[in-house]
C-alpha positions, 0 to 999 in steps of 0.5 A: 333526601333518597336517590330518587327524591334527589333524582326527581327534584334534579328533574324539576330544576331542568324543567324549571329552568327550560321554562325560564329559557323559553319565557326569555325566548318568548321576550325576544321574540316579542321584542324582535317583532317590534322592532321589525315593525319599526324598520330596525332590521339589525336590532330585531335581528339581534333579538331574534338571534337572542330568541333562537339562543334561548330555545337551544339552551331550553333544548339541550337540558330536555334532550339531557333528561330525555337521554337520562330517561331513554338510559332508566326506562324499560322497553 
C-alpha cells in the first residue's frame, strides 16, 4: 500500500472507530434515561457519565484527523 492509500485507510479506522464510540455513547445514553425513569439516580448518572466519556474519546480522534487535515490542506 502507497503513502496515501496508507494515509486514507489510517482515516477510515479513526472514522470507524469514532463511530463505535459514539454507538456505545448512544447505548448510554439510553440505558441513562431508563434508569432515570426508574428513580435510580446515581445508576443513570453513572451511565450518562459513560456517555459523555464515550463522546470525548470519538472527539479527540476527529480533532486528531482535523488537526491532520488543517496541517495537509492548502488555503
Amino acid at each position: 500500500m502507497g503513502g496515501a492509500s496508507e494515509d486514507l485507510e489510517a482515516a477510515a479506522r479513526l472514522f470507524d472507530e469514532a463511530a463505535e464510540e459514539l454507538y456505545q455513547a448512544a447505548a448510554h445514553c439510553r440505558t441513562a434515561a431508563t434508569h432515570m425513569r426508574e428513580g435510580e439516580v446515581p445508576r443513570g448518572a453513572a451511565h450518562a457519565w459513560a456517555a459523555f466519556g464515550h463522546v470525548e474519546v470519538a472527539g479527540e480522534g476527529l480533532r486528531d484527523q482535523a488537526r491532520l487535515h488543517a496541517r495537509k490542506s492548502n488555503p
